[in-house]
C-alpha positions as CSV (number, residue, x, y, z in Angstrom):
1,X,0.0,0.0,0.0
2,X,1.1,2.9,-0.4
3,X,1.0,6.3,1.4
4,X,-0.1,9.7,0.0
5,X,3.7,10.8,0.0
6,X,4.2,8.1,-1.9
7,X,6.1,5.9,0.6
8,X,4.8,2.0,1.5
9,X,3.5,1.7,4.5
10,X,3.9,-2.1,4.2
11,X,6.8,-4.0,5.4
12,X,8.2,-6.1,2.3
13,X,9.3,-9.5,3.3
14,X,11.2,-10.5,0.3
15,X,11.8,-9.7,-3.5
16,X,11.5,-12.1,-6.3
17,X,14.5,-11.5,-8.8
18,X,14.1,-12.9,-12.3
19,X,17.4,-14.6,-14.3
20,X,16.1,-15.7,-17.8
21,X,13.5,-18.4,-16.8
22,X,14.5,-18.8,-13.2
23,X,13.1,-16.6,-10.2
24,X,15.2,-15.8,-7.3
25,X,13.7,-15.1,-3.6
26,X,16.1,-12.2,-2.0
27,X,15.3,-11.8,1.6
28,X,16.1,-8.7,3.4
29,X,18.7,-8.4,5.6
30,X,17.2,-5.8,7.9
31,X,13.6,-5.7,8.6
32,X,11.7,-3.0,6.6
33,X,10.6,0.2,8.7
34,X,7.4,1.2,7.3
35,X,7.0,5.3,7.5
36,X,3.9,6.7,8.4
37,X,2.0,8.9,5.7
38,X,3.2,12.7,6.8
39,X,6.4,11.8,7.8
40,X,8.1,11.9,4.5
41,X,9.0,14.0,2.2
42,X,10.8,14.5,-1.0
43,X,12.4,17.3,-3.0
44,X,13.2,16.9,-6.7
45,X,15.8,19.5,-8.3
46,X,14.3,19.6,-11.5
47,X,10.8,20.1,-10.0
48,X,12.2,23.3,-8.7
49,X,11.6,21.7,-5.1
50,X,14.8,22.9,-4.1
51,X,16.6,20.2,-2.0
52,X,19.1,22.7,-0.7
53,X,16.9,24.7,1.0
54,X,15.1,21.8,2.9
55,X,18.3,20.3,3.8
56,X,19.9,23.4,5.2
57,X,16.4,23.5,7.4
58,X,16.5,20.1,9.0
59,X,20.5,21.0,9.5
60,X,19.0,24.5,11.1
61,X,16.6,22.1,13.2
62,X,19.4,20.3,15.1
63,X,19.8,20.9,18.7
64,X,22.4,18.4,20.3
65,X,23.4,16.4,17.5
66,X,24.1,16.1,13.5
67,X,26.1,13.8,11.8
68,X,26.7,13.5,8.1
69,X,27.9,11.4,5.9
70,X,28.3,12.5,2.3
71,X,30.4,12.1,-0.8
72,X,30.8,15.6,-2.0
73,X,30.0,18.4,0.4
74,X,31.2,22.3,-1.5
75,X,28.4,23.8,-1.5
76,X,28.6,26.8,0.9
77,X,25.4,27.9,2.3
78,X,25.2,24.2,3.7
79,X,28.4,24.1,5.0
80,X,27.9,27.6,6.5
81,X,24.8,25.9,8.2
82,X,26.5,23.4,9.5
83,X,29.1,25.7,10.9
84,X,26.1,27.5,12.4
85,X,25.5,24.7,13.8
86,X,28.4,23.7,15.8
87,X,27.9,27.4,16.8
88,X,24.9,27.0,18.4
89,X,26.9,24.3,20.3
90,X,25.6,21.0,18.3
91,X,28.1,18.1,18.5
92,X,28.5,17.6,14.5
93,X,30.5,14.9,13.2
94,X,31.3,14.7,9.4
95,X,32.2,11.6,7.1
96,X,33.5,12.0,3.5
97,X,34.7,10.5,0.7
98,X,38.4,10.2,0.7
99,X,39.1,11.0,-3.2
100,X,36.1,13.7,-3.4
101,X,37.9,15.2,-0.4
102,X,41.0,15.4,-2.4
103,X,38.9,17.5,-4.7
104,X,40.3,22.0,-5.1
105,X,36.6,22.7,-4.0
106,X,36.1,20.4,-1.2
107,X,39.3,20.9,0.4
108,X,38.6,24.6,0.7
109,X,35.2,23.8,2.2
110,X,36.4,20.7,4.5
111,X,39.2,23.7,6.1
112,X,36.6,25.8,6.5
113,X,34.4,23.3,8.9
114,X,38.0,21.7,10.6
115,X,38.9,25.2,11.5
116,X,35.7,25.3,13.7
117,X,37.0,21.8,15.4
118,X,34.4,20.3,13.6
119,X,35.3,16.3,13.2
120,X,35.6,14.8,9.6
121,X,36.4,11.2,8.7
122,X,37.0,9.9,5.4
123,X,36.9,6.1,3.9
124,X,40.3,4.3,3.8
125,X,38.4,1.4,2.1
126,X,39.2,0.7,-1.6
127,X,35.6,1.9,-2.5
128,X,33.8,4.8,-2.7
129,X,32.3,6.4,0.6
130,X,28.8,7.1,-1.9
131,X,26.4,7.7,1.1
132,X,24.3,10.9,1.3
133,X,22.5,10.5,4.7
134,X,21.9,13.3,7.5
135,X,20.7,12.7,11.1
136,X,19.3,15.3,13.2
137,X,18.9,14.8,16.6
138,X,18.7,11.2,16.1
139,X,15.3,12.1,15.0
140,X,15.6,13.2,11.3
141,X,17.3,11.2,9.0
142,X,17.8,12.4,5.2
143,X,19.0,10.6,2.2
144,X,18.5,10.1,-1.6
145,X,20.7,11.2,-4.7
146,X,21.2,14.7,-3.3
147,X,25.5,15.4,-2.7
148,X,25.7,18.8,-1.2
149,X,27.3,20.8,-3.8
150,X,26.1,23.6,-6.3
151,X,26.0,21.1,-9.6
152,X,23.2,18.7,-7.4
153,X,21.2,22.1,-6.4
154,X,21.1,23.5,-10.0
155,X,22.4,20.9,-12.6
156,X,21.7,17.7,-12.0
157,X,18.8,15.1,-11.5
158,X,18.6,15.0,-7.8
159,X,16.1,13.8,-5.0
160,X,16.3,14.5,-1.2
161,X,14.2,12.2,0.7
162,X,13.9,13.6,4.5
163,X,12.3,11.0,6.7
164,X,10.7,12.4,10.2
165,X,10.6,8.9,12.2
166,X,12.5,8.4,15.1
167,X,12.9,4.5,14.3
168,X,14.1,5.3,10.8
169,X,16.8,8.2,12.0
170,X,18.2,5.7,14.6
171,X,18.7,2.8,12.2
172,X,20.7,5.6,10.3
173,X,22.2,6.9,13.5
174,X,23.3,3.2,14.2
175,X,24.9,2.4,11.0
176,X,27.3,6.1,11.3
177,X,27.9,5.3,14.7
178,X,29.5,1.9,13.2
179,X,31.0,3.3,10.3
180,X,32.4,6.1,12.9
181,X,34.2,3.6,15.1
182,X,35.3,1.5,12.5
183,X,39.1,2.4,12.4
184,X,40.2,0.0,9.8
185,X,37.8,1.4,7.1
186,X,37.7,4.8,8.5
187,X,40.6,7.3,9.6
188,X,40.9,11.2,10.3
189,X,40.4,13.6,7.6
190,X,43.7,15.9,7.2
């Protein structure tokens, strides 16, 4: 079933995947969270929804805690946010990709957040750190397409999904908490 956001409100127990003539049952590792209609939302770029600008708010929203994990992050009104943020004395934590963060751009903006003691970790893993999540308060989580840089906001075919569900945010909460203390795939940004 799904809700007026667009969202199911079902849990899905597994997915049937099709190889020629064969069929495949794929069960979930994790159990679905169904999301209650009103509690979602999604911004397209295209649609002129402006992701940016609903992302900067949920960042805005925090009071005690925001962590992020992201693979490009230059665009400056949401790192000035997030700035604001530790102003307002929010313990933020950052997590980046560690060839984006190599990147002219986002080595101007990652100084920028490090010279307000903010925390930023970056993937020693051979892959790509390709997550775009945000948690608020451990009760916001967002995610989606979105990277948080001008091209995303303007060029690009983008979506934001923000999800307001306390269950949801803490499954996200859990997994950057263990991607966090995971020094063997994980080290300090410099």
């Amino acid at each position: 079933m799904l809700g007026a956001t667009g969202c199911s409100t079902e849990k899905v127990k597994a997915t049937t995947k099709r190889h020629g003539n064969t069929s495949q049952k794929l069960q979930q590792t994790q159990p679905a969270l169904p999301v209650k209609t009103g509690e979602l939302q999604y911004y397209f770029t295209k649609a002129n929804q402006h992701p940016d600008e609903q992302l900067i708010k949920v960042i805005n929203s925090s009071k005690s805690t925001l962590d992020i994990a992201i693979y490009s992050l230059t665009k400056k009104s949401i790192v000035n946010a997030i700035i604001q943020a530790k102003d307002r004395k929010v313990n933020v934590r950052i997590m980046t990709d560690k060839i984006e963060s190599k990147s002219k751009a986002e080595v101007k903006e990652l100084a920028l957040l490090q010279k307000d003691n903010i925390p930023i970790k970056a993937n020693s893993h051979p892959g790509l750190l390709h997550i775009k999540m945000t948690i608020a308060d451990k009760n916001i989580a967002t995610t989606g397409s979105y990277n948080y840089t001008e091209n995303a906001s303007t060029k690009n075919d983008e979506i934001l999904v923000i999800i307001n569900d306390s269950k949801v945010a803490e499954g996200f909460d859990s997994e950057f908490e263990n991607m966090w203390n995971d020094t063997k795939d994980y080290e300090d940004y410099n």
